[in-house]
C-alpha positions as CSV (number, residue, x, y, z in Angstrom):
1,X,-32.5,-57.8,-14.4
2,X,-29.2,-55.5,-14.0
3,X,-28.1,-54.5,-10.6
4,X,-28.2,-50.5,-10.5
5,X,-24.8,-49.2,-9.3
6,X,-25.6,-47.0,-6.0
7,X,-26.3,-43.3,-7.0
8,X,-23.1,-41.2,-6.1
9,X,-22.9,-39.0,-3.4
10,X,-23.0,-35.3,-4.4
11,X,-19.6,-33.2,-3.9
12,X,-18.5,-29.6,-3.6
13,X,-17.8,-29.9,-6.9
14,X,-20.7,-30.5,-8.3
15,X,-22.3,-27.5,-6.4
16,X,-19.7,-25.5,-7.6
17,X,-20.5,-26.3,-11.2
18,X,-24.5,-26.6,-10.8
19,X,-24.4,-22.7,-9.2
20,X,-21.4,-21.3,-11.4
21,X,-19.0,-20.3,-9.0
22,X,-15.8,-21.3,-7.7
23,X,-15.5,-24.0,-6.0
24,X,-13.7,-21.6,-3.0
25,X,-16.8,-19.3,-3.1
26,X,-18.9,-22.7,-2.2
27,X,-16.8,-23.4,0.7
28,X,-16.9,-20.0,2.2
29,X,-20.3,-20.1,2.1
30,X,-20.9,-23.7,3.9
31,X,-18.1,-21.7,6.1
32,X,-20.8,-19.6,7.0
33,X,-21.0,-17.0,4.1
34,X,-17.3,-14.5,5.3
35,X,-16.8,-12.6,2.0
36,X,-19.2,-13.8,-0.3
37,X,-22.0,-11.7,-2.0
38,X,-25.5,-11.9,-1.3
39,X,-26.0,-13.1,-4.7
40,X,-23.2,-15.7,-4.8
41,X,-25.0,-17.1,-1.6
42,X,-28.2,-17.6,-3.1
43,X,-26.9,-19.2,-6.3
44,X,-24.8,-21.8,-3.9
45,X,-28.0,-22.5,-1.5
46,X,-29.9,-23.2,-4.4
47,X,-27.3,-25.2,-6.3
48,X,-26.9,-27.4,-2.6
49,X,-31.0,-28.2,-2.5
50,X,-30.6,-29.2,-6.6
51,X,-27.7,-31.2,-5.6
52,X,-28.8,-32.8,-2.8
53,X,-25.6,-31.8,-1.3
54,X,-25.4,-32.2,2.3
55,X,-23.5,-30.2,4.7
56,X,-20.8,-31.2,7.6
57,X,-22.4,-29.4,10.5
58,X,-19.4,-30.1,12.5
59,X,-17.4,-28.8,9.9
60,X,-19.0,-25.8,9.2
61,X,-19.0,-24.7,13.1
62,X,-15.2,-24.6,12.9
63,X,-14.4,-23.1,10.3
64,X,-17.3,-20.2,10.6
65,X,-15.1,-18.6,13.9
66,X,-13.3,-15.9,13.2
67,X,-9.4,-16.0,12.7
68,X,-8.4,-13.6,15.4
69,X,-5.6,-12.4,13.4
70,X,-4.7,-9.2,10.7
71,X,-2.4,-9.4,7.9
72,X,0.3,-6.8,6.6
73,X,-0.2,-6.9,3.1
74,X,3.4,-5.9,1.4
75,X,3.3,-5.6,-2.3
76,X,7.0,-5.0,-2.3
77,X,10.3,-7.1,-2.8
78,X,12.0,-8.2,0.6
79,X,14.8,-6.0,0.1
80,X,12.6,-3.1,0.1
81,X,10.8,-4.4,3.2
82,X,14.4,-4.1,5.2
83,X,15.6,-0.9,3.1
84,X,13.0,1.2,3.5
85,X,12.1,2.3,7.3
86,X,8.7,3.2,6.7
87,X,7.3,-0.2,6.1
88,X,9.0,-1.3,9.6
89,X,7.2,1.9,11.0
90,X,3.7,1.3,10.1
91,X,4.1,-2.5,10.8
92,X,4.9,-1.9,14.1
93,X,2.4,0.7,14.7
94,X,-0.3,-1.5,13.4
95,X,1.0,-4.2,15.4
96,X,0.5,-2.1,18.5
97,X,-2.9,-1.3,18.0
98,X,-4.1,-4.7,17.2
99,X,-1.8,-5.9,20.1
100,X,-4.4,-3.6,22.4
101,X,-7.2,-5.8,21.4
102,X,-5.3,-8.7,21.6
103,X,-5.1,-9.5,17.6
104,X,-2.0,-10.9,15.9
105,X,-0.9,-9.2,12.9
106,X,0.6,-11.7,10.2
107,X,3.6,-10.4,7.6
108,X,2.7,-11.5,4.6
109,X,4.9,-10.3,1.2
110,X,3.2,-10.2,-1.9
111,X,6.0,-8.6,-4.2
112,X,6.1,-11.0,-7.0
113,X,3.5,-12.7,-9.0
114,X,4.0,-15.7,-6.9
115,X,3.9,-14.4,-3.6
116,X,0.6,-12.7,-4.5
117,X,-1.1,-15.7,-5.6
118,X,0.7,-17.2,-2.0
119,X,-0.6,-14.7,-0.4
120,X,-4.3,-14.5,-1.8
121,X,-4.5,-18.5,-1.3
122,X,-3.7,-17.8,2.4
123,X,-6.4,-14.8,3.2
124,X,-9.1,-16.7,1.0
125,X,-8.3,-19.3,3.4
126,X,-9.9,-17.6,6.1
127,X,-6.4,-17.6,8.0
128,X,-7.0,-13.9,8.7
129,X,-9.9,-11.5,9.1
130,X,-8.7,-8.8,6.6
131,X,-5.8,-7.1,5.4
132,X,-4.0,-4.0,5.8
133,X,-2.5,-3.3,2.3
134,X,0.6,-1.2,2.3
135,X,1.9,-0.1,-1.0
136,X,0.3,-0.6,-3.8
137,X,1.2,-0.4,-7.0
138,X,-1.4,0.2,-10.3
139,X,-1.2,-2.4,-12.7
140,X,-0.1,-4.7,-9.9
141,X,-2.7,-5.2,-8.2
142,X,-4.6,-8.0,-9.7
143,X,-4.9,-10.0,-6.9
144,X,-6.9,-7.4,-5.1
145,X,-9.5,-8.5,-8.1
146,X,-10.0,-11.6,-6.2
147,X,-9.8,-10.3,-2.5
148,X,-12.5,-6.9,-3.3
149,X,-14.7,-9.9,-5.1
150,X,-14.9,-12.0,-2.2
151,X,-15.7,-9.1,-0.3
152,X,-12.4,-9.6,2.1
153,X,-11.8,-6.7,4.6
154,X,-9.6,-5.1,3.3
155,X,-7.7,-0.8,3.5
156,X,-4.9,0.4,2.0
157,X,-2.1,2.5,3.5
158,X,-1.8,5.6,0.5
159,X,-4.8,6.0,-2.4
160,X,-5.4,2.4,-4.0
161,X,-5.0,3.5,-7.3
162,X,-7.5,1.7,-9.9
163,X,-9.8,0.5,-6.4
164,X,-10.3,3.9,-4.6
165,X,-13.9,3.7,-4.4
166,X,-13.9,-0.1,-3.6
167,X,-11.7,-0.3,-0.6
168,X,-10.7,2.0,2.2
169,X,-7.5,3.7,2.9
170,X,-6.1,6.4,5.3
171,X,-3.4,8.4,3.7
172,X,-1.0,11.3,4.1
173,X,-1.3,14.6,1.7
174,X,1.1,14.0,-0.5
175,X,0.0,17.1,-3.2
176,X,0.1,19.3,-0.5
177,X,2.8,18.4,1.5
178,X,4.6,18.4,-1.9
179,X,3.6,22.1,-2.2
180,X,4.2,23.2,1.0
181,X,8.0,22.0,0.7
182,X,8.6,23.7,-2.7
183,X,6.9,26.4,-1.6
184,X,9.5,26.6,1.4
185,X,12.8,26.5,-1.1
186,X,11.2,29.3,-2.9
187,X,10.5,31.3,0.3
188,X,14.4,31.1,1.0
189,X,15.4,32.0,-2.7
190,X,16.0,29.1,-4.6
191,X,14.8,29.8,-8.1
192,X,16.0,26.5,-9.9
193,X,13.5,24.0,-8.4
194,X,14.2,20.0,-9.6
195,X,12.1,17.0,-8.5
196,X,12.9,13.0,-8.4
197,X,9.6,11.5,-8.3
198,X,8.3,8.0,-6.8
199,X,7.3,5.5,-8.6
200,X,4.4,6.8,-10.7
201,X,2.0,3.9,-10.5
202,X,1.5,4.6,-6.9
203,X,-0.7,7.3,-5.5
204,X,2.4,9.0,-3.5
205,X,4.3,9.3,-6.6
206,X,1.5,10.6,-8.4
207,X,0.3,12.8,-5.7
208,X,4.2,14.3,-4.7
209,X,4.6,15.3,-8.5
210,X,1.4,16.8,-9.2
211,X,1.9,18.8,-6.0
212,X,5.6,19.9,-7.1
213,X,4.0,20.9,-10.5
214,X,1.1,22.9,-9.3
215,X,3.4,24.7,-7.3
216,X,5.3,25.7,-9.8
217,X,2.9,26.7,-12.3
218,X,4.1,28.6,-15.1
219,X,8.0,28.0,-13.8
220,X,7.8,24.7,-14.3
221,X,10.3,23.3,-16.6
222,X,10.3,19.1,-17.4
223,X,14.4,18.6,-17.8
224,X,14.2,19.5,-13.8
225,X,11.9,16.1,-12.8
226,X,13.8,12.8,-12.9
227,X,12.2,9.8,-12.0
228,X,13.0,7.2,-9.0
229,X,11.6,4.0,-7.9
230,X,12.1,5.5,-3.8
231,X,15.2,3.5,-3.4
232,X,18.7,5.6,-2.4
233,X,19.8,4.4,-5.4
234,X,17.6,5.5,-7.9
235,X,18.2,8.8,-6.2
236,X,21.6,9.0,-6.6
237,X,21.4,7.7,-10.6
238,X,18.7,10.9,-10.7
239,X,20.4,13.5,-9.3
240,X,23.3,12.8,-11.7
241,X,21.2,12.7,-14.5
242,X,19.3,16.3,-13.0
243,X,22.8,17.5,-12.9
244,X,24.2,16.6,-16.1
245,X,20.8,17.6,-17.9
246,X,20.1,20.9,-15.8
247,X,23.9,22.1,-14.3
248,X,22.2,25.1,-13.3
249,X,20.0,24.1,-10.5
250,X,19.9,25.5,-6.9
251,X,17.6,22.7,-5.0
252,X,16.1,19.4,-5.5
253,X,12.9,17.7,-3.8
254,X,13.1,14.3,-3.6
255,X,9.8,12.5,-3.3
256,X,11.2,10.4,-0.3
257,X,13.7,10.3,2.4
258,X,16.1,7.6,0.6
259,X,16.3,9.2,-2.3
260,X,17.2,12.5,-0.9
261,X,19.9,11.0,0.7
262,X,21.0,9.4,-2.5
263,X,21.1,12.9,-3.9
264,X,23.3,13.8,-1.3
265,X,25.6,11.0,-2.4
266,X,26.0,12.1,-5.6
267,X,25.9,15.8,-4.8
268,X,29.0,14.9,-2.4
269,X,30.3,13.0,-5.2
270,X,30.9,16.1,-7.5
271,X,32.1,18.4,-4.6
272,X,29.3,20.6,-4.6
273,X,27.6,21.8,-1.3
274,X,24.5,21.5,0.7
275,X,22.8,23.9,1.0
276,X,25.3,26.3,-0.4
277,X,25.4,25.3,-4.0
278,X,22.1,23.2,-4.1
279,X,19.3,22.6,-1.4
280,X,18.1,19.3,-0.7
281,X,14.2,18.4,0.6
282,X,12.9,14.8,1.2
283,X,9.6,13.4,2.4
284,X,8.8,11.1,5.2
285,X,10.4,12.5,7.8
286,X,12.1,9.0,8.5
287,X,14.8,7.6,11.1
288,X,17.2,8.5,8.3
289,X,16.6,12.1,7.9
290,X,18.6,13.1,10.5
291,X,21.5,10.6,10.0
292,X,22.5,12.1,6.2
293,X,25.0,14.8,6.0
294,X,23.6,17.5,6.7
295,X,20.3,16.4,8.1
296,X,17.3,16.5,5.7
297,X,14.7,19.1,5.7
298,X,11.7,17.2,5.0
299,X,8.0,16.8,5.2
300,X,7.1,14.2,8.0
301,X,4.3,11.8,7.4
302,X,2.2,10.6,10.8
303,X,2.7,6.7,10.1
304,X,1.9,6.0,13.4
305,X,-1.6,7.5,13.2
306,X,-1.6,6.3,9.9
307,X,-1.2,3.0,10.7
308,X,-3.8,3.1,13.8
309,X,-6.3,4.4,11.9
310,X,-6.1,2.2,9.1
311,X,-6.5,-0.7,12.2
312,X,-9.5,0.6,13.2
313,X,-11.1,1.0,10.0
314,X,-10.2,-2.1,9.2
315,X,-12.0,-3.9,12.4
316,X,-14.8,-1.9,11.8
317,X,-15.3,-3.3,8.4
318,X,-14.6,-6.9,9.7
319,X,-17.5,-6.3,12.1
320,X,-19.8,-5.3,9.4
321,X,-19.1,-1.3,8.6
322,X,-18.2,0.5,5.6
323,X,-14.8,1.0,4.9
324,X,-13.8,5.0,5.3
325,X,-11.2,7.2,3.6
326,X,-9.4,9.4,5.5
327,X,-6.1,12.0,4.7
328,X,-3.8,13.3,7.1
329,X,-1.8,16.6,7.1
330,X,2.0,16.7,6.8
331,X,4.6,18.9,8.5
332,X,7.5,20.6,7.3
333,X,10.5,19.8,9.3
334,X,13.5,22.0,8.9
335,X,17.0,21.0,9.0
336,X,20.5,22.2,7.9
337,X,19.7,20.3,4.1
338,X,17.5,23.4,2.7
C-alpha cells in the first residue's frame, strides 16, 4: 500500500489559470474587486469555489482601503517636464485642489516605454486611486490599454486621442481658440498667415491646426504650416524653414508659447522685426509670454480651472460616477508681438 503524497494547497495561480485572467486581475479582486469588471469577477469567484482556493481575510481587509493618494500621469520626457511651464502649472493646480481634501498627488513620468510599464505596475498596484493623465500622445498610449481595462479612474488633461469615449477629460478649445487668433492677425492686416503646429498625434496639435485651416479657408496655402514638437527649439528650426520656403510672410501662429518664442529667436536672428516685418501669436498664455522680446500676443488657456476640474471629475469617478467631458473657452491676450 503506497503512502498518498498530501494534496497541494491551491494558489493564486491556479485561480488565475482555472478563470483565464491575469493573475493581477485575481488579486484585485480578493482586494475587494477596485477596477475589475463585473464579468472578470464572476469568472475569478467561480474559478476560487473550483479551486478550492481560500482567501486571507486579514489580507484582504488591508489591501481593500483605499490609497488616499492621486497620480500626475506625464507621458513626456523629464526634460519637457522642467522646459515646459504648463505641466508645472496644472500640477500645482491639481495639487491644490486635492490638497483641500487632504489627498496627496503622486508625480509619476511615463515618457518612455519603460517608465510606462513603471508606471502602470505602480497604479495597478493600488498605490493610487486614479490618475490624472496629462499629455497624451496617440500611438503612445498603450499602457492606458491596461489601465481603461482594469477599469482604473482615470481623465485626461486635452482630448485622449484613440480613448475619447472611454475616459474623461476637461480640455481647452484649441480649434477655436486657433481661429479666434488668426482671425485677430487678419483683423489688423496681415495677409500672409503661417502656422507651426504641435505635435500632431496629440489632440492640441490636431485641434490648433484644424482651427488655423478653417480659418483660412480658401487662403490657405500648405508651404505656410511647418511642424513642431512644442519645444523652443523646434520653433526656431520652423520658422527658419517658413522663412526660407515662404520669404514673403507677414505673421506666424505658433501653436504654443515656446515655440513662438523660438520664432522670435530666429526672426531676431535674420534682423527682421516684430511686429513690423512679421507678427508673432502663441498659445497658452504662459509665464513666458511676457518675458520674450516683445511680449507675445497669445491665446491663454485656464490651466488652473483645467486642472481643478479634471480633480473633481476624477474623485467623482473614484467614488463610483461616470467620467464627464468638459471644454473650456480661451482668451485672446494682446501684447506688443502682433
Amino acid at each position: 500500500m503506497t503512502e498518498q503524497a498530501p494534496r497541494r494547497r491551491p494558489t493564486i495561480d491556479d485561480v488565475a489559470r482555472e478563470s483565464g485572467v491575469s493573475r493581477g486581475t485575481v488579486s484585485r479582486v480578493l482586494n475587494g474587486g477596485h477596477w475589475v469588471s463585473d464579468e472578470a469577477r464572476v469568472a475569478v469567484e467561480r474559478a476560487i469555489k473550483q479551486t478550492g482556493y481560500r482567501i486571507n481575510p486579514h489580507a484582504r481587509n488591508l489591501a481593500t482601503s483605499r490609497a488616499n493618494s492621486v497620480a500626475f500621469l506625464l507621458t513626456e520626457s523629464q526634460d519637457r517636464l522642467f522646459e515646459d511651464p504648463n505641466f508645472s502649472t496644472l500640477m500645482r493646480s491639481a495639487a491644490e485642489a486635492l490638497a483641500e481634501r487632504d489627498i496627496p498627488l503622486v508625480l509619476l513620468m511615463a515618457g518612455s516605454d519603460d517608465e510606462q510599464r513603471r508606471a502602470t505596475d505602480f497604479i495597478m498596484g493600488g498605490h493610487v486611486d486614479g490618475a490624472l493623465l496629462v499629455s497624451s500622445h496617440r500611438g503612445r498610449e498603450g499602457f492606458l490599454k491596461t489601465l481603461v481595462e482594469a477599469e482604473v479612474p482615470v481623465v485626461a488633461c486635452g482630448v485622449p486621442l484613440g480613448y475619447e469615449r472611454r475616459i474623461g477629460f476637461v480640455t481647452a478649445d484649441d480649434l477655436d481658440g486657433a481661429r479666434d487668433v488668426v482671425a485677430y492677425l487678419g483683423r489688423i492686416g496681415r495677409r500672409r498667415i503661417a502656422t507651426i503646429t504641435g505635435p500632431l498625434d496629440t489632440s492640441g496639435g490636431v485641434g490648433r491646426l484644424n482651427g488655423y485651416t478653417q480659418e483660412l479657408g480658401d487662403a490657405f496655402d500648405e508651404r505656410l504650416v511647418a511642424n513642431g514638437d512644442y519645444s523652443r527649439s523646434s520653433g526656431s528650426r520652423a520658422m527658419a524653414e517658413l522663412l526660407d520656403r515662404a520669404p514673403d510672410l507677414d505673421a506666424v501662429f505658433a501653436a504654443n508659447d515656446a515655440m513662438a518664442a523660438g520664432a522670435l529667436d530666429e526672426l531676431r536672428a535674420r534682423g527682421l522685426r516684430v511686429p513690423e516685418d512679421i507678427a508673432v501669436a502663441g498659445f497658452d498664455d504662459a509665464p513666458l509670454a511676457v518675458r520674450t522680446t516683445p511680449p507675445l500676443t497669445t491665446m491663454r488657456q485656464p490651466f488652473d480651472r483645467i486642472a481643478r476640474e479634471m480633480v473633481r471629475m476624477l474623485l467623482e469617478v473614484v467614488e463610483g460616477g461616470t467620467a464627464g467631458r468638459m471644454t473650456l473657452p480661451t482668451e485672446l491676450v494682446v501684447r506688443e508681438s502682433a
